[in-house]
N, CA, C and O atoms as a DFTB+ gen file, in Angstrom:
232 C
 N C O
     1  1      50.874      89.566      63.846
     2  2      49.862      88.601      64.262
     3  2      49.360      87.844      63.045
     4  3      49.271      88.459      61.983
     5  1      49.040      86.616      63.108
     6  2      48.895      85.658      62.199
     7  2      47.047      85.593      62.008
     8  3      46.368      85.379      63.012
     9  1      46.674      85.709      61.247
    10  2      45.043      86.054      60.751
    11  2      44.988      84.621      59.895
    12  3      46.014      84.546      59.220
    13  1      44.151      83.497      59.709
    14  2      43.490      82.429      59.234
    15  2      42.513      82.749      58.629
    16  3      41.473      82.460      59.221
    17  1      42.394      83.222      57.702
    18  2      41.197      83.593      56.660
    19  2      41.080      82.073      56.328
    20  3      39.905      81.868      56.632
    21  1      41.312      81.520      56.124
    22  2      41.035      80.009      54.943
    23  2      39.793      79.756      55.689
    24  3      38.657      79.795      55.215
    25  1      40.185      79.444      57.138
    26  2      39.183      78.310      58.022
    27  2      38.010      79.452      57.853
    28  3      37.092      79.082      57.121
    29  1      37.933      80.237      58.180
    30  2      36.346      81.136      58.180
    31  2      35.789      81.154      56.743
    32  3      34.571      81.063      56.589
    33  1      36.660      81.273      55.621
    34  2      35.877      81.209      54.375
    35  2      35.523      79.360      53.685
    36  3      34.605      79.061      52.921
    37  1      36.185      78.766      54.050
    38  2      35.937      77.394      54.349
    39  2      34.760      77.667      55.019
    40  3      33.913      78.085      54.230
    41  1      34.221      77.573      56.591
    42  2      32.993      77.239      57.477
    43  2      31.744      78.306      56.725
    44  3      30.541      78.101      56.568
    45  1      32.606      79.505      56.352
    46  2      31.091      80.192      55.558
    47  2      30.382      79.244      54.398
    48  3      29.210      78.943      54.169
    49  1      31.666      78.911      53.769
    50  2      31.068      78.541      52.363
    51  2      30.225      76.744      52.937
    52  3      29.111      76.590      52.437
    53  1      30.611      75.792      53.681
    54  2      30.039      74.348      54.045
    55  2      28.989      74.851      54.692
    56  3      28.037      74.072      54.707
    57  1      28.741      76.278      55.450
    58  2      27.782      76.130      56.311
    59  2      26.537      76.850      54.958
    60  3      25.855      75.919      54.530
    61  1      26.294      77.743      54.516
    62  2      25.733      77.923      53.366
    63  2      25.436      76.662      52.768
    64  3      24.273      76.339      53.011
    65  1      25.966      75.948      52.175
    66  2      25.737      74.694      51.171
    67  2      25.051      73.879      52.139
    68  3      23.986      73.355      51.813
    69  1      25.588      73.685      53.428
    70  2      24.806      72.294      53.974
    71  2      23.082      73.193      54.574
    72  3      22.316      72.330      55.005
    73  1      22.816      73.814      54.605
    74  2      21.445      74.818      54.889
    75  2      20.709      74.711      53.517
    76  3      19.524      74.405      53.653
    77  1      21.054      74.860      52.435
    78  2      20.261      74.974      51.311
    79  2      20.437      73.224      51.148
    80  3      19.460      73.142      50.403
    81  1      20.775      72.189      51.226
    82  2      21.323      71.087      51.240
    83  2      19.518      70.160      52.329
    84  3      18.571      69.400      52.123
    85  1      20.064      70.885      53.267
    86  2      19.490      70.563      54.309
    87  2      17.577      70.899      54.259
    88  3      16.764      70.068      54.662
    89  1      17.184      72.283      53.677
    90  2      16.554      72.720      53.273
    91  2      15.417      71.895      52.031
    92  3      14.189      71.976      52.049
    93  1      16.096      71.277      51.220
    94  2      16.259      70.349      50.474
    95  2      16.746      68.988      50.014
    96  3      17.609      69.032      49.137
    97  1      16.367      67.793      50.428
    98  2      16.623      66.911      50.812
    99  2      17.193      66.376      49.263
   100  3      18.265      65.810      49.048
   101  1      16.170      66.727      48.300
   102  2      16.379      66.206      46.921
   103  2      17.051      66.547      45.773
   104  3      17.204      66.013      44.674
   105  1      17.689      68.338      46.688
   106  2      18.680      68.357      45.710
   107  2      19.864      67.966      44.932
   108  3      20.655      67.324      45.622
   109  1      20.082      68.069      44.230
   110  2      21.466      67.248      43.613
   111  2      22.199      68.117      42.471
   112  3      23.316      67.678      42.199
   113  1      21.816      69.221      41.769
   114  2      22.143      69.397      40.705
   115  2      23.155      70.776      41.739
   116  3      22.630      71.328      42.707
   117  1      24.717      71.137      41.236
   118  2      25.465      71.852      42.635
   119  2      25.425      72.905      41.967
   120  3      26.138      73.759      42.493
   121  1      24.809      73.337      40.833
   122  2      24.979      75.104      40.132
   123  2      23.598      75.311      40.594
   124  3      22.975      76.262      40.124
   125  1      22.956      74.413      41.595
   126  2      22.026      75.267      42.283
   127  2      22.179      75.665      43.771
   128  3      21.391      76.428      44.330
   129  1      23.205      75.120      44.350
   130  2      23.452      75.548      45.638
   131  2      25.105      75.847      45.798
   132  3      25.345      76.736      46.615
   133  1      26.202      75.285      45.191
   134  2      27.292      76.093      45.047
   135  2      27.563      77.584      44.917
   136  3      28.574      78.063      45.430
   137  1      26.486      78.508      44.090
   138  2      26.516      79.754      43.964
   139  2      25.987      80.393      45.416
   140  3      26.237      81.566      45.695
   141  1      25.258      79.550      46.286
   142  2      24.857      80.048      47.773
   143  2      26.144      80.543      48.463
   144  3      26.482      81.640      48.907
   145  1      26.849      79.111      48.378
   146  2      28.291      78.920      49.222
   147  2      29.294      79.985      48.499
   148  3      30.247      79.928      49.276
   149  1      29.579      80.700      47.728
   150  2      30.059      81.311      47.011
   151  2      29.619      82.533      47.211
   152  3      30.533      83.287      47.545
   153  1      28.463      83.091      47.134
   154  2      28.288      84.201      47.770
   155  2      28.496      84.117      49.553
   156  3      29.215      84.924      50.144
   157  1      28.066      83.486      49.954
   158  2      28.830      83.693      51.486
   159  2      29.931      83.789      51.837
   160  3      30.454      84.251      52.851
   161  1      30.428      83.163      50.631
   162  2      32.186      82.886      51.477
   163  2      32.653      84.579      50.911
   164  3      33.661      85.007      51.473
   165  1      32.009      85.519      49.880
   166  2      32.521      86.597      49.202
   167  2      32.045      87.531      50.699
   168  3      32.793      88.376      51.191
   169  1      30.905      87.240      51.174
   170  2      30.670      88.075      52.309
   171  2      31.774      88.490      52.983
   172  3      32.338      89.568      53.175
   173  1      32.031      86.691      53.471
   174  2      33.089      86.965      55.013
   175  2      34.527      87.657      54.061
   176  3      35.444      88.332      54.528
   177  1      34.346      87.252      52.718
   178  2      35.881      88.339      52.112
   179  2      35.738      89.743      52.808
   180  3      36.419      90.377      53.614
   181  1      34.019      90.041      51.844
   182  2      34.169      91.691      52.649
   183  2      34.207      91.875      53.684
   184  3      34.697      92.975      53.941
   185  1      33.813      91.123      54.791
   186  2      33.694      91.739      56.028
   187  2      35.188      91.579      56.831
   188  3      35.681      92.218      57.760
   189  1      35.588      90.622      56.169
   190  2      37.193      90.468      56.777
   191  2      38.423      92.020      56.338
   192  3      39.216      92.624      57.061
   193  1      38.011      92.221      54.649
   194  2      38.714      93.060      54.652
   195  2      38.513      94.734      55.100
   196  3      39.240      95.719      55.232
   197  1      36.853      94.346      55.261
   198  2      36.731      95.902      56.448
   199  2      37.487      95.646      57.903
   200  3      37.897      96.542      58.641
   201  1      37.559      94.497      58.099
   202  2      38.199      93.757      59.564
   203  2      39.688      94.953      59.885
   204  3      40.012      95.519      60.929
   205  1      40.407      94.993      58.326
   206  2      41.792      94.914      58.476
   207  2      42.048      95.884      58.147
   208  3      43.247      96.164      58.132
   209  1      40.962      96.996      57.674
   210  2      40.990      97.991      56.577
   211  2      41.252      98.072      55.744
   212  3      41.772      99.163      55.508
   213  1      41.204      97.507      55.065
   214  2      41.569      97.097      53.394
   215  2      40.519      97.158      52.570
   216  3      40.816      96.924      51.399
   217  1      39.290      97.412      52.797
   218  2      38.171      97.800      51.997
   219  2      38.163      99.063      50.756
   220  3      38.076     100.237      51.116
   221  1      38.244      98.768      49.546
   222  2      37.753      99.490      48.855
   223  2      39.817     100.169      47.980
   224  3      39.891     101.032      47.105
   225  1      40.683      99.665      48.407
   226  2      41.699     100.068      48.280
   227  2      42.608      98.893      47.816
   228  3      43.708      98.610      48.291
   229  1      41.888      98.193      46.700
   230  2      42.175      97.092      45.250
   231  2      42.900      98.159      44.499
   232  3      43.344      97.930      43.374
């Protein structure tokens, strides 16, 4: 079976950025909200690779 990780760590990471984005109308400087999108998108890593069982076995 074919699993699409890209598109879910893609929508984690735009949906993070556009919330702190959104949150903030005047931000502009992106090493203040890129590191948001970046930790989310590491989330859906972990939670995908508990998905598959692959957690903890790097």
């Amino acid at each position: 079976a074919k699993i699409n990780i890209a598109t879910q760590l893609s929508k984690a990471f735009t949906g993070a950025v556009r919330e702190v984005l959104a949150a903030d109308g005047e931000l502009v400087d992106p090493r203040k909200y890129l590191g948001v999108g970046r930790d989310a998108q590491m989330a859906e890593v972990r939670e995908r690779l508990r998905f598959v069982g692959a957690s903890g076995k790097a």
